[in-house]
C-alpha positions in Angstrom: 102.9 101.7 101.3 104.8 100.3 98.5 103.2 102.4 96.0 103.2 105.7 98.2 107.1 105.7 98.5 108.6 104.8 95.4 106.0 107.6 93.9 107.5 110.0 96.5 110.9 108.3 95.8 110.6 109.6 92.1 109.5 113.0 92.5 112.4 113.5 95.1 114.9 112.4 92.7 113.3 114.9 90.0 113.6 117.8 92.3 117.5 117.1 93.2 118.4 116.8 89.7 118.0 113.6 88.4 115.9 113.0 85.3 116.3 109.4 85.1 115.8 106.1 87.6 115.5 102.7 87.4 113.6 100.7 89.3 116.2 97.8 91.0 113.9 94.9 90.2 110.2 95.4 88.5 109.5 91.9 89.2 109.5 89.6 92.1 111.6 87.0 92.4 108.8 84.3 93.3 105.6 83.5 94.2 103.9 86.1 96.9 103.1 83.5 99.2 107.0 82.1 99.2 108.5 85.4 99.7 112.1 84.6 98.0 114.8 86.0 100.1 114.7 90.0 101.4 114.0 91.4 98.2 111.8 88.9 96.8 108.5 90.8 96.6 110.1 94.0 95.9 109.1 94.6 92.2 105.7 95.8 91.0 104.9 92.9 89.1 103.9 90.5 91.7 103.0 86.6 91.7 100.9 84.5 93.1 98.6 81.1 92.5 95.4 81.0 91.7 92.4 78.5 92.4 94.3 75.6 90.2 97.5 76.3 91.5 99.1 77.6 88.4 101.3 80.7 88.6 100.2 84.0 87.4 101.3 87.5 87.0 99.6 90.4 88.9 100.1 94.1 88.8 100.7 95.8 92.2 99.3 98.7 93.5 102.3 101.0 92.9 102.7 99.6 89.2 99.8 102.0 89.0 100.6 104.9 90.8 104.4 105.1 89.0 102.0 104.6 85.6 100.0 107.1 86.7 102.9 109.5 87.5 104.9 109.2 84.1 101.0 109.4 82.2 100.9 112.6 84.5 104.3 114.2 84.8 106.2 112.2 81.6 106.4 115.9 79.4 107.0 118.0 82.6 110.3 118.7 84.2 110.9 119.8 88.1 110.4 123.9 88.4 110.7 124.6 91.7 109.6 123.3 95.4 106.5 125.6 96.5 106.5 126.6 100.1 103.4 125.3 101.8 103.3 127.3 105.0 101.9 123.9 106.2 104.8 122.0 108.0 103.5 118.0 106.7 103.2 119.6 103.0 105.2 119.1 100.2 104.7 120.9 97.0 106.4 120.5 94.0 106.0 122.4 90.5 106.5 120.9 87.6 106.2 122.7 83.9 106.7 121.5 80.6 108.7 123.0 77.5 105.6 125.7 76.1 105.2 126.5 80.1 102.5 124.6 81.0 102.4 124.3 84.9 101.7 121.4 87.0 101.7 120.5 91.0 102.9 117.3 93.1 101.2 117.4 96.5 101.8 115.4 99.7 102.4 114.9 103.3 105.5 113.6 103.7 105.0 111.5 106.4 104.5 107.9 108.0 102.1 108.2 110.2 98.5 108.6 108.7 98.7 112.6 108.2 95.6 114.0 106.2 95.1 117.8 105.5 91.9 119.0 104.7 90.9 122.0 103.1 94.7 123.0 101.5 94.3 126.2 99.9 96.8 126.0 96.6 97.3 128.9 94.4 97.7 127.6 90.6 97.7 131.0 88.8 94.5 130.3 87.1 90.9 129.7 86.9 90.6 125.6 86.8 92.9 122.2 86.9 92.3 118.5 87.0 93.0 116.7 90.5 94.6 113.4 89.1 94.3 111.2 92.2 96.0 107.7 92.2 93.9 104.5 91.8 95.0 101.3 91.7 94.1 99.4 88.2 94.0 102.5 86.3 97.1 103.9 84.9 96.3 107.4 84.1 94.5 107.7 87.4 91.1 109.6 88.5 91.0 112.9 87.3 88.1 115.3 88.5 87.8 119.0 87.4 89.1 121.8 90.2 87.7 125.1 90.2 89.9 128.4 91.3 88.4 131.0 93.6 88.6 134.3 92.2 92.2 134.7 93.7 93.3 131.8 91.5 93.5 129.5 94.4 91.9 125.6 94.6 91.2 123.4 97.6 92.5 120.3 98.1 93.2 117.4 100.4 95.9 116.0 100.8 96.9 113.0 102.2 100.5 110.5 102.2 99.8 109.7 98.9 100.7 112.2 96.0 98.2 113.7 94.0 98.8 115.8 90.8 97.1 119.1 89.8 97.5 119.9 86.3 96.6 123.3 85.1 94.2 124.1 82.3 
């Protein structure tokens, strides 16, 4: 859940204007098991003990996916919102400075919402789905294949996915 809002939190903040954020704390404050206070397991870098009892450093789930989002998105800047015709779709366009075009999708909702089948027109003939997975910081990407009206299908679920143009 973490990981799916502050993603969503970002590309928000892109599309109002604001081309820089920083993160209030990117570490906890303590060990996961002694949650520290209200904040204390807010950051992305988490803690915990292991077998011995030492202390060590992890990497949360939505360390990856804001990874994943700045490996995607870092040389793009918010175009335009896309209407989705789809009332629990969000679609954002993104291009870069030689016009290269790219697409944040997702439902933004709470409550589990999934949409199969989305029909999204990139204006061209392929794109690679970059799909969030925790431990990998540029994600899984998999190729996407237009129709012959320059549309691809997707699904879509609470957690943003990026389609990036060829």
């Amino acid at each position: 859940v973490q990981a799916m809002w502050l993603t969503r939190t970002y590309l928000l903040l892109s599309a109002i204007g604001i081309d820089k954020a920083t993160m209030y704390m990117c570490e906890d404050c303590g060990v996961e098991e002694e949650s520290v206070g209200k904040y204390g397991t807010a950051g992305v870098i988490g803690y915990k003990y292991d077998e011995s009892g030492k202390t060590v450093e992890f990497k949360k789930e939505s360390y990856y996916y804001l990874y994943t989002l700045k490996n995607t998105l870092g040389d793009y800047t918010f175009n335009q919102k896309i209407e989705a015709y789809e009332d629990n779709v969000m679609i954002y366009q993104y291009k870069t400075a030689e016009g290269k075009v790219a697409y944040a999708v997702w439902c933004p909702t709470s409550d589990g919402t999934v949409v199969k089948d989305y029909q999204l027109g990139i204006g061209g003939s392929s794109a690679t789905l970059v799909q969030n997975e925790n431990g990998d910081i540029d994600g899984v990407n998999s190729t996407l294949r237009a129709d012959n009206l320059g549309y691809v299908t997707i699904d879509i679920s609470e957690k943003p996915i990026y389609i990036v143009v060829d």
